[in-house]
C-alpha positions as CSV (number, residue, x, y, z in Angstrom):
1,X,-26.0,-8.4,25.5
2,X,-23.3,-7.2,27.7
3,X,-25.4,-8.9,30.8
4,X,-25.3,-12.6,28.7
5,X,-21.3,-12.2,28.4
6,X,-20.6,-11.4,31.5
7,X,-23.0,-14.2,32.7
8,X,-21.2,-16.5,30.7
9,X,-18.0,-15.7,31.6
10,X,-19.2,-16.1,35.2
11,X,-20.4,-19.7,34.2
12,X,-17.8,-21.3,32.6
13,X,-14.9,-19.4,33.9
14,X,-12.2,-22.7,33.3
15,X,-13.0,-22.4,29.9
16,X,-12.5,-18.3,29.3
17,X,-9.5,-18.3,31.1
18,X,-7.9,-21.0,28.5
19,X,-9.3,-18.9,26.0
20,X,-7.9,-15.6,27.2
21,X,-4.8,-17.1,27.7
22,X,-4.7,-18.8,23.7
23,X,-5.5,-15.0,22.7
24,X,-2.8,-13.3,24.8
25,X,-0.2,-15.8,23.1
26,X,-1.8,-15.4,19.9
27,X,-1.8,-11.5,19.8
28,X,1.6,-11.1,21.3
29,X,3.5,-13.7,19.3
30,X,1.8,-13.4,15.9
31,X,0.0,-10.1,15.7
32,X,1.9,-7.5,17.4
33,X,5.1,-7.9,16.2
34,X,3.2,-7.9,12.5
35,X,1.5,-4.5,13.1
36,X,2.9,-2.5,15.7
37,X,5.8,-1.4,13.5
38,X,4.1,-0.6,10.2
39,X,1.2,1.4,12.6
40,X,4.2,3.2,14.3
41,X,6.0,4.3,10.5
42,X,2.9,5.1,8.4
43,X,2.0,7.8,11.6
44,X,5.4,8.9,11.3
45,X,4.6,10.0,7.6
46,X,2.0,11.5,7.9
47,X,3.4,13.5,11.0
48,X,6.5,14.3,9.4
49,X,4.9,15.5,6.2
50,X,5.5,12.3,3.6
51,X,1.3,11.8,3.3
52,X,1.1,15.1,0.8
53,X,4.1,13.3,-1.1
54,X,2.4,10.3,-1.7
55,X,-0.9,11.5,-2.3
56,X,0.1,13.9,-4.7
57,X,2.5,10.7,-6.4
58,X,-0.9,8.2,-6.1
59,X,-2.9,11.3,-7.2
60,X,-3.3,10.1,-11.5
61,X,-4.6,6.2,-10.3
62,X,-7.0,7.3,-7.2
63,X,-8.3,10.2,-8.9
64,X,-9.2,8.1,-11.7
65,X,-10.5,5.7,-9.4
66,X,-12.5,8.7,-8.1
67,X,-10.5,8.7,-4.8
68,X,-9.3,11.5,-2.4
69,X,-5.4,11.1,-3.0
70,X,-4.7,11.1,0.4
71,X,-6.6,7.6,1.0
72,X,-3.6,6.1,-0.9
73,X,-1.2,6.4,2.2
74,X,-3.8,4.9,4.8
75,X,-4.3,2.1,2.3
76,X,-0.9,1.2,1.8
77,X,-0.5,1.5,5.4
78,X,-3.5,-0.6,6.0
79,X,-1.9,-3.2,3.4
80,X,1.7,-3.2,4.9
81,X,0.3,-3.3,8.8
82,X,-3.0,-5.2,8.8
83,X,-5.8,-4.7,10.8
84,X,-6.5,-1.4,11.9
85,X,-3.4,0.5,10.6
86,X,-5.9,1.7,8.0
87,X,-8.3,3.3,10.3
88,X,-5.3,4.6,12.5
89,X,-3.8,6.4,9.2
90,X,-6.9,8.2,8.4
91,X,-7.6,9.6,12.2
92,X,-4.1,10.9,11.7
93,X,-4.9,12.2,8.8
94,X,-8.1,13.6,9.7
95,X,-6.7,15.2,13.2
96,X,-3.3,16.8,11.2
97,X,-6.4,18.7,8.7
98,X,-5.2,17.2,6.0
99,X,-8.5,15.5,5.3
100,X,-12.3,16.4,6.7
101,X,-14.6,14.4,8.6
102,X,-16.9,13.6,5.8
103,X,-13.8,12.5,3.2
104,X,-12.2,10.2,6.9
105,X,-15.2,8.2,6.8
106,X,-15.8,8.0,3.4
107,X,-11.8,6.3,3.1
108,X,-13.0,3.9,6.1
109,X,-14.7,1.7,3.2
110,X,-11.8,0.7,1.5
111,X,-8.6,1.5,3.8
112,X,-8.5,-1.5,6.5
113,X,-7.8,-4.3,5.6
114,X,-5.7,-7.4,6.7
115,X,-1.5,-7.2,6.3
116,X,0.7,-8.7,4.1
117,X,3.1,-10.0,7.0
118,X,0.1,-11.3,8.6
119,X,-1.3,-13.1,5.5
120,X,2.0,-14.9,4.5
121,X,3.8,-16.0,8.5
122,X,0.7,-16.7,9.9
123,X,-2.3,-16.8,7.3
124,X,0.2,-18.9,4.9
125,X,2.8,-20.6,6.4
126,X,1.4,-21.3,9.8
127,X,-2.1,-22.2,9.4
128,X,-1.8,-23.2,5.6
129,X,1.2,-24.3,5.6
130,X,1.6,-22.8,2.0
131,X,2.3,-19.2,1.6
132,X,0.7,-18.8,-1.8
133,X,-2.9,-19.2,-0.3
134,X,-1.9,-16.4,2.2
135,X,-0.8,-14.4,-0.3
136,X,-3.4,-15.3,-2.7
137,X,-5.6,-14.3,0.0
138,X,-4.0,-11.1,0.8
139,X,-4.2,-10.1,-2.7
140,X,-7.9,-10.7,-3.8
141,X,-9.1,-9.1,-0.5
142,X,-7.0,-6.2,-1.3
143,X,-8.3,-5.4,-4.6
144,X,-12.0,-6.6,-3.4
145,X,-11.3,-3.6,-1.4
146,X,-10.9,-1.2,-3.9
147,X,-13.9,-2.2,-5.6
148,X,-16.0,-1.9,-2.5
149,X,-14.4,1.8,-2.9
150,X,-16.6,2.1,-6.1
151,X,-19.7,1.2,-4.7
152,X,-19.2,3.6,-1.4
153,X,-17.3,6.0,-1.9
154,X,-18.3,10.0,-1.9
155,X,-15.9,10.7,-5.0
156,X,-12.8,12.8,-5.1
157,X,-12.4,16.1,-3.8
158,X,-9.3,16.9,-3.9
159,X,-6.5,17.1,-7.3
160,X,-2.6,17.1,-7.0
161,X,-2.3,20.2,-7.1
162,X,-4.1,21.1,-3.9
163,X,-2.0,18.7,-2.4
164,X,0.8,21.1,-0.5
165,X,3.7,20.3,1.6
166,X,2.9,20.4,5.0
167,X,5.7,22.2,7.4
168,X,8.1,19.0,7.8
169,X,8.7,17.7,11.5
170,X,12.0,16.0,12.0
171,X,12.2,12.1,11.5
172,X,12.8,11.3,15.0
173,X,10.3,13.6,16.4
174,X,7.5,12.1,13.9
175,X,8.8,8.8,14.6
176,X,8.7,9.5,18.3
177,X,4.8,10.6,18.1
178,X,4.1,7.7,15.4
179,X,5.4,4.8,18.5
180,X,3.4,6.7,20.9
181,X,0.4,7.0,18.5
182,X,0.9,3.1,18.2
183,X,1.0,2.2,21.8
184,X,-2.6,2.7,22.5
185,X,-3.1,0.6,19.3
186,X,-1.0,-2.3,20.5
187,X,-2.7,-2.3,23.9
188,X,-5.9,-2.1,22.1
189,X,-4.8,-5.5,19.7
190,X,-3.9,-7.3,22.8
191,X,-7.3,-6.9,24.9
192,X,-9.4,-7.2,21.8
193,X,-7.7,-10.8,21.6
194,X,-7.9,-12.0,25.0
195,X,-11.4,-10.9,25.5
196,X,-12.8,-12.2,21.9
197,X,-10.8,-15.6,22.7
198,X,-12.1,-16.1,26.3
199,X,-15.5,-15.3,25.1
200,X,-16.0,-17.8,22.1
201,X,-14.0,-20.6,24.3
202,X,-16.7,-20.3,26.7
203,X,-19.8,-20.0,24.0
204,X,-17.6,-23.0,22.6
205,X,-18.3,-21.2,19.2
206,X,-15.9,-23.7,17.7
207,X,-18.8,-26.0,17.2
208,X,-19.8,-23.5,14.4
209,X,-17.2,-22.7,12.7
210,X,-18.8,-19.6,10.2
211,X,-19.6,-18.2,13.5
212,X,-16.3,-18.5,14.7
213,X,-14.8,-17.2,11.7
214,X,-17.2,-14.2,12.1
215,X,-16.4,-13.8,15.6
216,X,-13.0,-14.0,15.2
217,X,-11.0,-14.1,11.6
218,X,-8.1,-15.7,13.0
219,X,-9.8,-18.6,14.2
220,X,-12.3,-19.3,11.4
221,X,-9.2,-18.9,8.6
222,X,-7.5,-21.7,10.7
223,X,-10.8,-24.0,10.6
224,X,-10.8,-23.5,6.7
225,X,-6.7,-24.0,6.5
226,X,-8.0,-27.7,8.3
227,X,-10.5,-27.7,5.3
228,X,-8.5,-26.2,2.7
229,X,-11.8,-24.1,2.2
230,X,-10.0,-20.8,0.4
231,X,-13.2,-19.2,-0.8
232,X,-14.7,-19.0,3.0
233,X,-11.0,-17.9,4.5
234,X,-11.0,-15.1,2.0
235,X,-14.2,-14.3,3.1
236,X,-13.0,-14.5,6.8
237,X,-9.7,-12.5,6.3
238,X,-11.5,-9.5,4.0
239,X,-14.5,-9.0,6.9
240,X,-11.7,-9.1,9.8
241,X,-14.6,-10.2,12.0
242,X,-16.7,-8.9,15.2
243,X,-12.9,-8.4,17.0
244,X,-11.5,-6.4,13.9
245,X,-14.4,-4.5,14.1
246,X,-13.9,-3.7,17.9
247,X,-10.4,-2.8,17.4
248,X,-10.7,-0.4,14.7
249,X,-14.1,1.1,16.4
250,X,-11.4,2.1,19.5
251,X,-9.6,3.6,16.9
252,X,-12.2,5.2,15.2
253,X,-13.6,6.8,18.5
254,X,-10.9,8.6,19.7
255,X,-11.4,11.0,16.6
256,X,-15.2,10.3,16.8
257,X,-15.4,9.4,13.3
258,X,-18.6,6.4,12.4
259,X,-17.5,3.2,11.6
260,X,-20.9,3.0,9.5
261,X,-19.1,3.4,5.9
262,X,-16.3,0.8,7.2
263,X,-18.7,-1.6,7.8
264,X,-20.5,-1.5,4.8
265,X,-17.0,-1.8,2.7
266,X,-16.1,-4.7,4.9
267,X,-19.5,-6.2,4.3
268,X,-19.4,-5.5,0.3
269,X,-15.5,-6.3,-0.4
270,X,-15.8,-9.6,1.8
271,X,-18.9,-10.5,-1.0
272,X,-16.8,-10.0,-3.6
273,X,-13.6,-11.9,-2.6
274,X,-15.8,-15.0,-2.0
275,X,-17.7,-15.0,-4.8
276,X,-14.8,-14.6,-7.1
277,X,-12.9,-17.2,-5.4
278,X,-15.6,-19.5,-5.2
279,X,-16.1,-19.4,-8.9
280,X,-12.3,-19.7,-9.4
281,X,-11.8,-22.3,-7.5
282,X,-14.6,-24.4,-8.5
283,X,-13.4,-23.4,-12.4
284,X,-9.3,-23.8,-12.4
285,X,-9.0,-25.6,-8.7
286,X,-5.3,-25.2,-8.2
287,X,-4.2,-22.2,-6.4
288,X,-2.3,-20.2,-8.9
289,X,-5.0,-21.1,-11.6
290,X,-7.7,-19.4,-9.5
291,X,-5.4,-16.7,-8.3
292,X,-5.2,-15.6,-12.3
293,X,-9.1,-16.3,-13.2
294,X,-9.5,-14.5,-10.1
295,X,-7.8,-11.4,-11.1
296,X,-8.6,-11.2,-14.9
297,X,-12.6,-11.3,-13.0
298,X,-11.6,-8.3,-10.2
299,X,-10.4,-6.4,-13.3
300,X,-13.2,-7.1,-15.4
301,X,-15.8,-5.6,-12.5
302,X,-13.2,-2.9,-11.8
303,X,-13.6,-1.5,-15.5
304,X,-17.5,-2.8,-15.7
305,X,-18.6,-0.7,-12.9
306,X,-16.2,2.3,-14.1
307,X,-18.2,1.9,-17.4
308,X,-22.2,1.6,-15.9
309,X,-20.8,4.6,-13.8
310,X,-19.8,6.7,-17.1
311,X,-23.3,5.3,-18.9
312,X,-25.2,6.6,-15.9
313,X,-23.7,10.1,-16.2
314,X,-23.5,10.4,-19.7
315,X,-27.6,9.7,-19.3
């Protein structure tokens, strides 16, 4: 695989280069200044002690959900900073002890996922040119997410009360290691993007556009904004794509955690948000008609699977 890159690299080098250069543009205008910061502040948290805080305040909903209480801070995170603040948060967490390996890859299912900054400046308004499908979008992949928790998830291990205090490290100071936590990420963003970019411009994976959109989210959400295909954009934006996925395995193996669990939540909770905006679309059409059928249906398999889960114990 690696050998047929490189050889087509080598073979159409005009159009990898305009490709490269498209992705460098694209991760440093767009992305970065999206993710970099929220990466840099949630690591701060969890350096600095705030993690406990808010896992013991998200500890009623995510233990009810059957969630470790700590996955609530690397999915806000994940929410606020996009693609791979999730998986970043949860080696954090996982290196500061305040989670083991088995519960870090068991969050990986449900806590990357693409940014609310990113959905509405460039998913919205740029490529849409309407912010309510980036925000529709951002919110029917989000809670797809959660459900995809259901499905995967090794239950909760942990109640508020076990959740203690750590010793508290100055703000600066955990801001200080949160930015250099981040940098590698950053670096990581940008060379994802110009290496994804120069490689579909010279497979000229344009000329399929699901493959391009599997390949690379950002480019196969802008094909469907061209559309106005929502159902196959959410799809798009809840996978991430093969260049998400190559970010946040970086991430992943500097803590050696598998990205097995992540893979199968990306997989499920990109299902889900199709399917459910497909049928909403086809159902209501307009965007904030779908955006309601499609929540009253996320809560409805939310609280159905809670129940068949509850009927299988009770038997």
């Amino acid at each position: 695989m690696f050998l047929l890159v490189a050889i087509v690299l080598v073979l159409f080098p005009h159009q990898a280069a305009e490709g490269a250069a498209e992705g460098l543009r694209f991760a440093l205008e767009r992305v970065i200044v999206a993710i970099l910061p929220f990466s840099a502040i949630s690591s701060a948290m969890v350096f600095s002690g705030y993690a406990q805080k808010i896992g013991k305040l998200a500890s009623p909903i995510f233990i009810r959900l059957n969630l470790n209480p700590y996955g609530a801070i690397a999915y806000i995170a994940g929410l606020l900073g996009g693609y791979p603040t999730g998986c970043r948060t949860v080696c954090d967490m996982y290196r500061e002890g305040l989670i083991d390996k088995a519960d870090a890859e068991s969050m990986l299912c449900y806590v990357n996922n693409g940014g609310l900054v990113f959905a509405m400046n460039v998913t919205g308004i740029a490529m849409w040119k309407d912010v309510r499908a980036g925000l529709y979008i951002f919110f029917v992949s989000a809670i797809s997410a959660l459900i995809a928790s259901q499905l995967f998830n090794r239950g909760c291990r942990v109640n508020s009360a076990a959740i203690t205090p750590k010793e508290k490290t100055p703000f600066w100071a955990a801001l200080g290691r949160g930015i250099g936590a981040s940098a590698g990420v950053g670096v990581n963003i940008v060379a994802s993007f110009v290496v994804f970019y120069a490689i579909g411009e010279a497979l000229n994976l344009e000329k399929v556009p699901f493959l391009m959109g599997v390949w690379d989210m950002t480019k196969g959400i802008s094909y469907c904004a061209q559309l106005k295909n929502l159902p196959l954009a959410v799809l798009f934006f809840s996978f991430g794509g093969a260049s998400v996925m190559a970010q946040s395995t970086a991430v992943l193996a500097e803590c050696e955690l598998s990205m097995r669990q992540m893979i199968k939540g990306k997989a499920a909770s990109a299902a889900i948000a199709f399917l459910i905006t497909y049928t909403a679309k086809a159902l209501a059409g307009g965007i904030w008609e779908s955006s309601v059928l499609a929540m009253l249906a996320l809560i409805v398999i939310v609280v159905g699977i809670k129940l068949i889960k509850k009927l299988y114990a009770f038997a």
